[in-house]
PDB file of N, CA, C and O in Angstrom, chain B, residues numbered from 101:
ATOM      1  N   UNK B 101      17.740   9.179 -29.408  1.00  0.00           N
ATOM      2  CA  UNK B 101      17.250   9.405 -28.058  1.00  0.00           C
ATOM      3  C   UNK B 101      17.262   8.082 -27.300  1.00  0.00           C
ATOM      4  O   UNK B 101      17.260   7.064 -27.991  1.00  0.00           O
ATOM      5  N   UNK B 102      17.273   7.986 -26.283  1.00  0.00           N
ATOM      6  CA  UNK B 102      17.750   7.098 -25.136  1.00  0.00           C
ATOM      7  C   UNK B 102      16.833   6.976 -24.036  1.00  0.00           C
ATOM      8  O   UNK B 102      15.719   7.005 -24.559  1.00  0.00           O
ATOM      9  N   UNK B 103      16.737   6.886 -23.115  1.00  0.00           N
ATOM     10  CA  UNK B 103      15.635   6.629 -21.641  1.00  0.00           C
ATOM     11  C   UNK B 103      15.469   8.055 -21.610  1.00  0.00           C
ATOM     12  O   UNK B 103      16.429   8.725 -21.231  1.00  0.00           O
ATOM     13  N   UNK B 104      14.305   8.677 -21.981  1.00  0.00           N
ATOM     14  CA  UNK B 104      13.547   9.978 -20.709  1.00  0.00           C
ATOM     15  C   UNK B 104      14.293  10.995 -21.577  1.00  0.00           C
ATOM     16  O   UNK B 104      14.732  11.973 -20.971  1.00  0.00           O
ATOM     17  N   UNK B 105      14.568  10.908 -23.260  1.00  0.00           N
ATOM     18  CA  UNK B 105      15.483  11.981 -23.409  1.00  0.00           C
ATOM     19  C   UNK B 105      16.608  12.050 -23.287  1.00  0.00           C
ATOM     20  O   UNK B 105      17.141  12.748 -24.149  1.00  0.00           O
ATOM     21  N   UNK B 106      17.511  11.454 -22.290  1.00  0.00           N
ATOM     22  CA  UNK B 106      18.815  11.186 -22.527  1.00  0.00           C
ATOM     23  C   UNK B 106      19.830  10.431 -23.537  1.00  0.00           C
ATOM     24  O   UNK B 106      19.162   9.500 -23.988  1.00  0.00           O
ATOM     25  N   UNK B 107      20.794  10.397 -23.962  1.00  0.00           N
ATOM     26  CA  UNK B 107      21.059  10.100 -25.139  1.00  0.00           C
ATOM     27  C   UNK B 107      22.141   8.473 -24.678  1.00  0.00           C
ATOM     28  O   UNK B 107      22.149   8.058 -23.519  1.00  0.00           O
ATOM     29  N   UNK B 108      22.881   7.832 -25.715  1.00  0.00           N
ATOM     30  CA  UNK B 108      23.689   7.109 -24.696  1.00  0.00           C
ATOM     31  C   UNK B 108      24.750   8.133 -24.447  1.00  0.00           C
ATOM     32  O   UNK B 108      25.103   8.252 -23.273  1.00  0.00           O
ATOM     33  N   UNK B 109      25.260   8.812 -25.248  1.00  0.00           N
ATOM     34  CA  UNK B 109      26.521   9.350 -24.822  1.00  0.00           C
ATOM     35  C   UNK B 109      26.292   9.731 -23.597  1.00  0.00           C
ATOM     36  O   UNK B 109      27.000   9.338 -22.669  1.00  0.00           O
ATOM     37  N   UNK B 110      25.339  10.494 -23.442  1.00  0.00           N
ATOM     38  CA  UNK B 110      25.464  11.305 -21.790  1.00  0.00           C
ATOM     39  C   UNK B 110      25.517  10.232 -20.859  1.00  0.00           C
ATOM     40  O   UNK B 110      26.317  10.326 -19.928  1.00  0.00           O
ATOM     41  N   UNK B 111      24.652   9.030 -20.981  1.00  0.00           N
ATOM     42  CA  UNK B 111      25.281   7.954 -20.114  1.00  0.00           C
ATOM     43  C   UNK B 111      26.199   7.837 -20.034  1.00  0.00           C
ATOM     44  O   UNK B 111      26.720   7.873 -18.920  1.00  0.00           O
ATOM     45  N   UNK B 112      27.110   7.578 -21.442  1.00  0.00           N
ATOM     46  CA  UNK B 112      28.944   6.997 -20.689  1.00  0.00           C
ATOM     47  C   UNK B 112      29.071   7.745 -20.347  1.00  0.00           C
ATOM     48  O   UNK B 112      29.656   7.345 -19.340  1.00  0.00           O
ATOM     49  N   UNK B 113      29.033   9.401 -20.176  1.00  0.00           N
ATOM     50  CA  UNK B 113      29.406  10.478 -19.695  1.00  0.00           C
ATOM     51  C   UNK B 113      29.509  10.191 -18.147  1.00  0.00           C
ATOM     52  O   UNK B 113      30.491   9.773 -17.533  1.00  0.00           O
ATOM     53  N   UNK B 114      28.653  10.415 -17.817  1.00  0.00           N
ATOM     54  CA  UNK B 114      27.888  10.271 -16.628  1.00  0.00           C
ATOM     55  C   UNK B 114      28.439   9.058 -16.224  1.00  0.00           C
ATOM     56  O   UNK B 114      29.446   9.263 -15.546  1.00  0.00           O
ATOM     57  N   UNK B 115      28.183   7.874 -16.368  1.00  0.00           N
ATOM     58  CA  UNK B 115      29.520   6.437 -16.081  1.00  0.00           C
ATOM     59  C   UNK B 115      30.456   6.547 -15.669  1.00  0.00           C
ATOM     60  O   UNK B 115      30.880   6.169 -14.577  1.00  0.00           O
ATOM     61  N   UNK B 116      31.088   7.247 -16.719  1.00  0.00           N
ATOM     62  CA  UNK B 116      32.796   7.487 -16.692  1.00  0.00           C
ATOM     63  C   UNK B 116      32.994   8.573 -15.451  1.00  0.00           C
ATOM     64  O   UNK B 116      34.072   8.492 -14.861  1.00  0.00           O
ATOM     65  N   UNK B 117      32.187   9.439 -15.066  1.00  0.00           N
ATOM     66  CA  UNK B 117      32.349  10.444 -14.417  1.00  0.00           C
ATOM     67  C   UNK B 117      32.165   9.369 -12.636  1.00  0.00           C
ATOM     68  O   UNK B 117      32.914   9.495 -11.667  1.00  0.00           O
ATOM     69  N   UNK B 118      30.914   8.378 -12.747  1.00  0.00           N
ATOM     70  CA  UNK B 118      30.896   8.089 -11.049  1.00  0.00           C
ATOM     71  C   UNK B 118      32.219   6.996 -11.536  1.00  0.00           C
ATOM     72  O   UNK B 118      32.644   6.682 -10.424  1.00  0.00           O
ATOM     73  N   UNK B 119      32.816   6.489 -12.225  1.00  0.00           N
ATOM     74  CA  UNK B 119      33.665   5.132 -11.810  1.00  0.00           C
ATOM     75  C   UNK B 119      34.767   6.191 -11.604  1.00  0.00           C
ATOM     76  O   UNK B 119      35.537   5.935 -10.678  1.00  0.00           O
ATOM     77  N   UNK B 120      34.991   7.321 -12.280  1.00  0.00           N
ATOM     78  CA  UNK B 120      36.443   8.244 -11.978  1.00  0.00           C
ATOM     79  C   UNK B 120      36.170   8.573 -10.236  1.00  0.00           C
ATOM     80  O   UNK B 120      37.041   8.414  -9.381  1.00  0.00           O
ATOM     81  N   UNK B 121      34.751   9.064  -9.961  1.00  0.00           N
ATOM     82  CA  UNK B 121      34.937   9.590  -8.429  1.00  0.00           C
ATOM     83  C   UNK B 121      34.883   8.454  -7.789  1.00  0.00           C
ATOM     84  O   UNK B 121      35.924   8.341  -7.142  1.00  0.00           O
ATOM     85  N   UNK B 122      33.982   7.278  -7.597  1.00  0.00           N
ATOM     86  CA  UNK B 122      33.987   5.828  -6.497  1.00  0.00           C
ATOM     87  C   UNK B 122      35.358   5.273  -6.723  1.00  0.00           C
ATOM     88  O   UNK B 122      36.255   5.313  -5.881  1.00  0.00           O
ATOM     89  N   UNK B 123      35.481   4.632  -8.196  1.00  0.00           N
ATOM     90  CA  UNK B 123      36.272   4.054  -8.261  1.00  0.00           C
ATOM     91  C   UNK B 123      35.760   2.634  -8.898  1.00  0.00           C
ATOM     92  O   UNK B 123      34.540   2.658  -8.734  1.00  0.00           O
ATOM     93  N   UNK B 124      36.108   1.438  -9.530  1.00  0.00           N
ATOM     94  CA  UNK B 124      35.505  -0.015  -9.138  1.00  0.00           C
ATOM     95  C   UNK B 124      35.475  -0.734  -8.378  1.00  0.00           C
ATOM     96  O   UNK B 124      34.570  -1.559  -8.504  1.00  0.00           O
ATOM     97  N   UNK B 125      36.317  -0.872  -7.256  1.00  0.00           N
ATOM     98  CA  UNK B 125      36.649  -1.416  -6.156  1.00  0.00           C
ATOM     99  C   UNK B 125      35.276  -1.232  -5.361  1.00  0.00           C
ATOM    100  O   UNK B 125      34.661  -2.101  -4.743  1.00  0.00           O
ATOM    101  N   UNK B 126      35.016  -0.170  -5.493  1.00  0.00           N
ATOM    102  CA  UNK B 126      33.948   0.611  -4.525  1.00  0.00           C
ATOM    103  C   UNK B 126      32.646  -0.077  -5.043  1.00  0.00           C
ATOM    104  O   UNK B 126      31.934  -0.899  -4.466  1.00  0.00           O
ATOM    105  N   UNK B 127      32.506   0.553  -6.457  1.00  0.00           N
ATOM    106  CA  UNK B 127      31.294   0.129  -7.067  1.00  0.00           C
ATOM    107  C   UNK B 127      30.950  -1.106  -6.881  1.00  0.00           C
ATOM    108  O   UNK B 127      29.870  -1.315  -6.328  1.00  0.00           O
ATOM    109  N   UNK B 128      31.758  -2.193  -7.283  1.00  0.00           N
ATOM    110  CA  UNK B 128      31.942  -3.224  -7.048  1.00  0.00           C
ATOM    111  C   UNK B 128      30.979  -4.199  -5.993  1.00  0.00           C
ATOM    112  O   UNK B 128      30.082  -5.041  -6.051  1.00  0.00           O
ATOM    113  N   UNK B 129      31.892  -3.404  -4.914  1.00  0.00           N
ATOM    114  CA  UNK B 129      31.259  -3.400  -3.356  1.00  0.00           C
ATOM    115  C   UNK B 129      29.772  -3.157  -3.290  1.00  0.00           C
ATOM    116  O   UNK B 129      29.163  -3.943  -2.563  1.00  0.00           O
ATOM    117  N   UNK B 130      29.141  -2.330  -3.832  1.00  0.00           N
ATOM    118  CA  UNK B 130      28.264  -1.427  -3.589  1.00  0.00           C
ATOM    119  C   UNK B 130      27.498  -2.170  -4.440  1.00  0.00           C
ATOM    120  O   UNK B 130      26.331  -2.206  -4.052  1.00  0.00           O
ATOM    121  N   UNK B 131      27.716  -2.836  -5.548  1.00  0.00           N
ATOM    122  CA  UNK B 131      26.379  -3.816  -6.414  1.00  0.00           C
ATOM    123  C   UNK B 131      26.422  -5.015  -5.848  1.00  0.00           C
ATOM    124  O   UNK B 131      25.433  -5.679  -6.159  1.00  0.00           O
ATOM    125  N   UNK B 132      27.551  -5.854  -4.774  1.00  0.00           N
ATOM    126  CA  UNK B 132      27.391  -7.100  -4.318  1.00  0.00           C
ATOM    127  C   UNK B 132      26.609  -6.721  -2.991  1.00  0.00           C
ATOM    128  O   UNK B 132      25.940  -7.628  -2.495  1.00  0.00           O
ATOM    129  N   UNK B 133      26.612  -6.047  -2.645  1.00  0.00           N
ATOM    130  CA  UNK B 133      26.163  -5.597  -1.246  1.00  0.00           C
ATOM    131  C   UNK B 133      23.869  -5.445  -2.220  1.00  0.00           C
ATOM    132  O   UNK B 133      22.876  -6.166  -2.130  1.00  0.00           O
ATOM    133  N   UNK B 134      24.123  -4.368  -2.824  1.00  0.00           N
ATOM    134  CA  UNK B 134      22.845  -4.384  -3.576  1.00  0.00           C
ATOM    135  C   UNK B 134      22.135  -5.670  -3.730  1.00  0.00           C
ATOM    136  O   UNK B 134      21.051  -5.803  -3.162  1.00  0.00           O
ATOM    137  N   UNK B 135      22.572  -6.519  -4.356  1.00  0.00           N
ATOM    138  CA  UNK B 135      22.556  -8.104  -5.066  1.00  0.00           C
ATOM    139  C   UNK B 135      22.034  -8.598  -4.047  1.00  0.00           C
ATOM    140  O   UNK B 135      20.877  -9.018  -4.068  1.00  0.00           O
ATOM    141  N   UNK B 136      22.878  -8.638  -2.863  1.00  0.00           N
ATOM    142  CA  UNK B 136      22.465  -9.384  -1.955  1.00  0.00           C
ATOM    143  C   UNK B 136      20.945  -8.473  -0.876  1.00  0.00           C
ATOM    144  O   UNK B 136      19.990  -9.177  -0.547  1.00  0.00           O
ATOM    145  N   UNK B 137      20.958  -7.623  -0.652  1.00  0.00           N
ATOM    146  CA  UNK B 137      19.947  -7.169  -0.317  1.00  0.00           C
ATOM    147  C   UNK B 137      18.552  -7.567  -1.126  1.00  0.00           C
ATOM    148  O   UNK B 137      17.530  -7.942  -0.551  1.00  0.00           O
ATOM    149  N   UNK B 138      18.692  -7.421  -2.549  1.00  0.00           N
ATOM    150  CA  UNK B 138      17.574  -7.725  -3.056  1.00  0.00           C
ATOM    151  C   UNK B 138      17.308  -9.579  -3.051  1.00  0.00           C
ATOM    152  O   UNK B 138      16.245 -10.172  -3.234  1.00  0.00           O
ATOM    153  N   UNK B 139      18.386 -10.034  -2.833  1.00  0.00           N
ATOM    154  CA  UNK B 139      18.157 -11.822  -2.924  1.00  0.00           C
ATOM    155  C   UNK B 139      17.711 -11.488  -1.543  1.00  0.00           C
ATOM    156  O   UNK B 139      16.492 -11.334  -1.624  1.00  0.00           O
ATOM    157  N   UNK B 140      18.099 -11.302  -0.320  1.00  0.00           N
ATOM    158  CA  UNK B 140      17.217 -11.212   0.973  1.00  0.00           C
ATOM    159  C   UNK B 140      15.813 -10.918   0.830  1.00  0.00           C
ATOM    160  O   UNK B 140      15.016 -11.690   1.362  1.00  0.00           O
ATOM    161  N   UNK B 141      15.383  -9.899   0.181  1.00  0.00           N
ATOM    162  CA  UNK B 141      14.195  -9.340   0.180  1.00  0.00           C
ATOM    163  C   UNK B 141      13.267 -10.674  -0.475  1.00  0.00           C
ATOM    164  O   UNK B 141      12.358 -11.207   0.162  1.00  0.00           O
ATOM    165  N   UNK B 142      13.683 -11.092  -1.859  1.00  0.00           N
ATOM    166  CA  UNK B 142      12.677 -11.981  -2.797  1.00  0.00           C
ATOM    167  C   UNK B 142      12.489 -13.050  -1.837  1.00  0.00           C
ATOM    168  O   UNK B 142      11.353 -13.508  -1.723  1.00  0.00           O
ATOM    169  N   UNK B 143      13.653 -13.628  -0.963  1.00  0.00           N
ATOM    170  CA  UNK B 143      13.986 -14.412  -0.260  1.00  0.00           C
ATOM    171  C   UNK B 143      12.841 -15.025   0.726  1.00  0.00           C
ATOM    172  O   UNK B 143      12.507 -16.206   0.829  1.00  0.00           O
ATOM    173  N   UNK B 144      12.315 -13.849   1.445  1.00  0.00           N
ATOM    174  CA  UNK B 144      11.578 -13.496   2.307  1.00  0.00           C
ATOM    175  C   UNK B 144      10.257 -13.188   2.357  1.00  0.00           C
ATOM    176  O   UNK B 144       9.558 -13.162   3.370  1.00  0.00           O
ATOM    177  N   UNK B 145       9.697 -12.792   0.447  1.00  0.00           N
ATOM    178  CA  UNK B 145       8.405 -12.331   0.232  1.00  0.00           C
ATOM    179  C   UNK B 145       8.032 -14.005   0.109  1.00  0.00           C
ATOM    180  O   UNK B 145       7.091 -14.577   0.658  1.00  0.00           O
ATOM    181  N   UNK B 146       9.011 -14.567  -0.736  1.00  0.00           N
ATOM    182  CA  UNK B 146       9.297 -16.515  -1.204  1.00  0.00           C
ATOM    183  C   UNK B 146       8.288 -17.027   0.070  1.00  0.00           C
ATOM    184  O   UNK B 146       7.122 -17.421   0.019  1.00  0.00           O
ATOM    185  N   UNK B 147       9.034 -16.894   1.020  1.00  0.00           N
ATOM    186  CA  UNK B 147       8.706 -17.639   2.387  1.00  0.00           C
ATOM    187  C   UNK B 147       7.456 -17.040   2.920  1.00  0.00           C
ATOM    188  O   UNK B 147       6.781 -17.843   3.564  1.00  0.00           O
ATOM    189  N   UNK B 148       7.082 -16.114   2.845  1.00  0.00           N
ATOM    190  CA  UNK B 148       6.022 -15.713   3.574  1.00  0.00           C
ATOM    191  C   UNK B 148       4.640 -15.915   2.500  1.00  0.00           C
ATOM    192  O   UNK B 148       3.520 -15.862   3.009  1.00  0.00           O
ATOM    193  N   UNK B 149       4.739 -16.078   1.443  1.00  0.00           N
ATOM    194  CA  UNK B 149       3.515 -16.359   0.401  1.00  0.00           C
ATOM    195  C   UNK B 149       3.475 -18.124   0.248  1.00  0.00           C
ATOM    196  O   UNK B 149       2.471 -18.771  -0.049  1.00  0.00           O
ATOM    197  N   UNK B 150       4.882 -18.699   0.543  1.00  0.00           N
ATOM    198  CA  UNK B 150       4.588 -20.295   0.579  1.00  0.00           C
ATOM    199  C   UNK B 150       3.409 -20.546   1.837  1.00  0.00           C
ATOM    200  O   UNK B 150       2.307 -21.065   1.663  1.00  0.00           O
ATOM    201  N   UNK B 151       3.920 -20.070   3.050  1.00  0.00           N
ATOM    202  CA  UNK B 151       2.816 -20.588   3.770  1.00  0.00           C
ATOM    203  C   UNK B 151       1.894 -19.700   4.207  1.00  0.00           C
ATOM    204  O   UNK B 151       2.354 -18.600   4.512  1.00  0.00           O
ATOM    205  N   UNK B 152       0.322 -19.906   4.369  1.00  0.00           N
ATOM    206  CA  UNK B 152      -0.367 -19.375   4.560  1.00  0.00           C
ATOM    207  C   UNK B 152      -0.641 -18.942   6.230  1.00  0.00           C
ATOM    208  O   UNK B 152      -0.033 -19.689   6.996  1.00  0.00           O
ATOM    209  N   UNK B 153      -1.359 -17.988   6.826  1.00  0.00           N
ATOM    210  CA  UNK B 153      -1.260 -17.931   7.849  1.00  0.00           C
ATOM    211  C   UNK B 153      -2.540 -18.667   8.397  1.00  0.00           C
ATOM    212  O   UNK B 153      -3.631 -18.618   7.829  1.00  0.00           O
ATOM    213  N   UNK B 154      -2.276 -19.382   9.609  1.00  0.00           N
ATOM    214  CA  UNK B 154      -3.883 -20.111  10.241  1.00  0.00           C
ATOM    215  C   UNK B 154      -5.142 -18.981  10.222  1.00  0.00           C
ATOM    216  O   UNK B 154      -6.270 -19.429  10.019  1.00  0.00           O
ATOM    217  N   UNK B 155      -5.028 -17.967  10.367  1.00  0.00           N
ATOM    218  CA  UNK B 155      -6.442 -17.328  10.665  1.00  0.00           C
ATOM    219  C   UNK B 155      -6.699 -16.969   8.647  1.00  0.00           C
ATOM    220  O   UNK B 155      -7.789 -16.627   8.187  1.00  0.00           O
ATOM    221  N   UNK B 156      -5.749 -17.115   8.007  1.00  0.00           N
ATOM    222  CA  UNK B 156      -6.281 -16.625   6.661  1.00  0.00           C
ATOM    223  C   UNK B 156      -7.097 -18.477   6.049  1.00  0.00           C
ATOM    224  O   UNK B 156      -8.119 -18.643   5.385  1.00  0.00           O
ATOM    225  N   UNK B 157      -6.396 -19.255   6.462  1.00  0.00           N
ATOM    226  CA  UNK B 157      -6.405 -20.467   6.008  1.00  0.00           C
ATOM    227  C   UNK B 157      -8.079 -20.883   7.032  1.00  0.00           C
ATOM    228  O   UNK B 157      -8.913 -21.472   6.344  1.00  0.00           O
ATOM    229  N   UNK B 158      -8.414 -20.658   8.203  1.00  0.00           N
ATOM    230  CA  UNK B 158      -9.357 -20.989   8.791  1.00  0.00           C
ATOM    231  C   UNK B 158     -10.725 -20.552   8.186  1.00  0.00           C
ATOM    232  O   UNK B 158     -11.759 -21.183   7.967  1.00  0.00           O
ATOM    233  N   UNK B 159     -10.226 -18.739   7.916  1.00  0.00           N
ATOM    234  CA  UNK B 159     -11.536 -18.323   7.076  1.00  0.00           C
ATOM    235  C   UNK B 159     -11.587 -19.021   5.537  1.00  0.00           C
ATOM    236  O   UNK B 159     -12.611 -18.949   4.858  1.00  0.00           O
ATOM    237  N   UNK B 160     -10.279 -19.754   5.032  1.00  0.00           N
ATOM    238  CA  UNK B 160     -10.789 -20.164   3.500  1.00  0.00           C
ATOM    239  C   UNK B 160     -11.714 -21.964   3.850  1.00  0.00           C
ATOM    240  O   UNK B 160     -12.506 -22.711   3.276  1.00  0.00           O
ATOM    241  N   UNK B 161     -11.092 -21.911   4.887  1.00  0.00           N
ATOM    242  CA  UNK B 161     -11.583 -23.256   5.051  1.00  0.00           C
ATOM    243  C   UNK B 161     -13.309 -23.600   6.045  1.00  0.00           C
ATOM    244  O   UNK B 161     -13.813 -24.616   6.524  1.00  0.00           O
ATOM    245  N   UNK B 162     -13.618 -22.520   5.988  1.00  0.00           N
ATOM    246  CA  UNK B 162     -15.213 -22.097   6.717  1.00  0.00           C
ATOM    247  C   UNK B 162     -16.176 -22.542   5.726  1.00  0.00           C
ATOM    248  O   UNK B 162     -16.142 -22.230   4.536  1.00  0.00           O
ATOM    249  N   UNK B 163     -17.101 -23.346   6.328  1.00  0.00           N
ATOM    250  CA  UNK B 163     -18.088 -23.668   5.851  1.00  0.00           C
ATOM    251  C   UNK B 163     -19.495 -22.510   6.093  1.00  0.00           C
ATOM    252  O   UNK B 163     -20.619 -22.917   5.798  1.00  0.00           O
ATOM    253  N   UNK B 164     -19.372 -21.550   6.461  1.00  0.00           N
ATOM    254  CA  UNK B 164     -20.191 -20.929   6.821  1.00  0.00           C
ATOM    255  C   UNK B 164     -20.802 -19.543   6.356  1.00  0.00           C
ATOM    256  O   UNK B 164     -20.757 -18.472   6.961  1.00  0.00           O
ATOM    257  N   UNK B 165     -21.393 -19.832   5.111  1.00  0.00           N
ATOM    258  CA  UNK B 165     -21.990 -19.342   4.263  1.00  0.00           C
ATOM    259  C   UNK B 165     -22.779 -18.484   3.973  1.00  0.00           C
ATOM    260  O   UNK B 165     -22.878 -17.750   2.990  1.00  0.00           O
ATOM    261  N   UNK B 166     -23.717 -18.674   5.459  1.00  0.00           N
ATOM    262  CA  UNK B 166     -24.354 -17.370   6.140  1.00  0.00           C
ATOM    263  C   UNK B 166     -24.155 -16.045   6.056  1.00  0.00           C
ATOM    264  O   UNK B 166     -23.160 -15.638   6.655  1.00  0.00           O
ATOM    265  N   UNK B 167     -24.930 -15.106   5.385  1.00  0.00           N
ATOM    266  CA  UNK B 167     -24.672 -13.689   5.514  1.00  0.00           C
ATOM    267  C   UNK B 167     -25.047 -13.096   7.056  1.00  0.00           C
ATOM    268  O   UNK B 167     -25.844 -13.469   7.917  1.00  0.00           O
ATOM    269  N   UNK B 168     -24.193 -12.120   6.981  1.00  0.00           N
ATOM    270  CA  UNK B 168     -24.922 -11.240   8.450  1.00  0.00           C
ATOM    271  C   UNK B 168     -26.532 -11.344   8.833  1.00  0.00           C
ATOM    272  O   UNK B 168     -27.330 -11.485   7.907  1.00  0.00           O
ATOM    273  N   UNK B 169     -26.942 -11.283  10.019  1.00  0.00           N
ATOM    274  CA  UNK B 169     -28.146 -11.221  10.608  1.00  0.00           C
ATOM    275  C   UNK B 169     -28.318  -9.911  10.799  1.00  0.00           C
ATOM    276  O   UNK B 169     -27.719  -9.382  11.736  1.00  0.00           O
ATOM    277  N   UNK B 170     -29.286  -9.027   9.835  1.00  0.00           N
ATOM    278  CA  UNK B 170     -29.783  -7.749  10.413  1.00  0.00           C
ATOM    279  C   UNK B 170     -31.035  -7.435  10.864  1.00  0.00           C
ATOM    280  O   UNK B 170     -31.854  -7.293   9.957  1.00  0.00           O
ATOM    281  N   UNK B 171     -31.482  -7.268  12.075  1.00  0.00           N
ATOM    282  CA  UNK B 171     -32.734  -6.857  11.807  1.00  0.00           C
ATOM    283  C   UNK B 171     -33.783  -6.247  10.704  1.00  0.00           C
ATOM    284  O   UNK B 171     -33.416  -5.411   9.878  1.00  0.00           O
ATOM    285  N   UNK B 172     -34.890  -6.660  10.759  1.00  0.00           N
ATOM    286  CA  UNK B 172     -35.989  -6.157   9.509  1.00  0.00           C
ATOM    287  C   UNK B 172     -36.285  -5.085   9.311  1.00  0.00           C
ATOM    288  O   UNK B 172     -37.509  -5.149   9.431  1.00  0.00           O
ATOM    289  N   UNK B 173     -36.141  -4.471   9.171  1.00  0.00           N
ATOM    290  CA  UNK B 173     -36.645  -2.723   8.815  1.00  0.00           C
ATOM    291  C   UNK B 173     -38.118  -2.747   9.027  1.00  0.00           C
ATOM    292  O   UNK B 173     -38.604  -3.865   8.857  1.00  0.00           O
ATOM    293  N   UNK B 174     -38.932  -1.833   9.344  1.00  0.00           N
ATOM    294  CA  UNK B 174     -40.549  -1.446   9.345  1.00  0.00           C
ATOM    295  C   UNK B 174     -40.222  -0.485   8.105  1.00  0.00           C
ATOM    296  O   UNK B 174     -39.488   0.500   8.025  1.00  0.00           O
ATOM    297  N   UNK B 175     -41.287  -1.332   6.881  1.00  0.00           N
ATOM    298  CA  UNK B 175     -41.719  -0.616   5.600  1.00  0.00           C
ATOM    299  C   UNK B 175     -42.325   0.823   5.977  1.00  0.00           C
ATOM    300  O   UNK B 175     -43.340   0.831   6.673  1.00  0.00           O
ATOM    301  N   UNK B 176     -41.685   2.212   5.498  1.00  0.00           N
ATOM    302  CA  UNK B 176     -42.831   3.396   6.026  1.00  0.00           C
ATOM    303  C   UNK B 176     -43.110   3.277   4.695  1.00  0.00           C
ATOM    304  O   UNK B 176     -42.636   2.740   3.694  1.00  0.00           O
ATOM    305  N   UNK B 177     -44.521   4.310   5.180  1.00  0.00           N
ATOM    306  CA  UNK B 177     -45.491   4.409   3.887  1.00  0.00           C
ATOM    307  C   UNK B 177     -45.008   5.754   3.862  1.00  0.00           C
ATOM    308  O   UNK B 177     -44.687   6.541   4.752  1.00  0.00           O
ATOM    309  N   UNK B 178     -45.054   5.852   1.915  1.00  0.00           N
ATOM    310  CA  UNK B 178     -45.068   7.508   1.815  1.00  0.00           C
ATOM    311  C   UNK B 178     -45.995   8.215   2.068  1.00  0.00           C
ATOM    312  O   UNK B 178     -47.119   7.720   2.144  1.00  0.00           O
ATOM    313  N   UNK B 179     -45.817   9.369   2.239  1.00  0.00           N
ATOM    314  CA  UNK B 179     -46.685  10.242   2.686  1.00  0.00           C
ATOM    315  C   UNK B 179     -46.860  11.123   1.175  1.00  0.00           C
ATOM    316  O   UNK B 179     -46.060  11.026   0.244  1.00  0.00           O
ATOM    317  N   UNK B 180     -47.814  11.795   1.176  1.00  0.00           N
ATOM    318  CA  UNK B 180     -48.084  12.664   0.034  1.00  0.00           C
ATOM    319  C   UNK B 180     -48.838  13.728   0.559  1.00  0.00           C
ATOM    320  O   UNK B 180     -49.790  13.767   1.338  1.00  0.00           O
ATOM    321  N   UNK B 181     -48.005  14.836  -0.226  1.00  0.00           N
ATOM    322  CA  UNK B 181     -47.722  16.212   0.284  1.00  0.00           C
ATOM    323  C   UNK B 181     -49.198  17.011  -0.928  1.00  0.00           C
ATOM    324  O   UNK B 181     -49.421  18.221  -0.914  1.00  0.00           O
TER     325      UNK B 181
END
């Protein structure tokens, strides 16, 4: 057994069957074109996690420690029934 139940044979099967209909020329095409889409993408997550943005960087850089200000509540007394 192979991935998910499939065996290898049915892979080359299945292989042999898209390179007979695309072709390699095609395929070819179609994984450099892939390749490069995904180097764009990593490319881009790269650059945007190197630098931080000013409003994320302002709140890490806050000295201000302070929790919210809520008003005090009035303690009720229970009542008994």
């Amino acid at each position: 057994m192979g991935l998910g139940g499939i065996s290898i044979w049915q892979l080359a099967i299945v292989l042999v069957i898209v390179v007979l209909i695309f072709g390699t020329k095609r395929l070819k095409s179609i994984g450099s074109d892939l390749g490069g889409a995904i180097k764009g993408f990593k490319k881009a997550v790269d650059s945007d996690e190197a630098k931080p943005s000013d409003d994320s960087q302002k709140r890490l850089d806050s000295d201000d420690d302070d929790d919210a200000d809520f008003p005090e509540r009035k303690k009720n007394k229970s009542r008994s029934a």
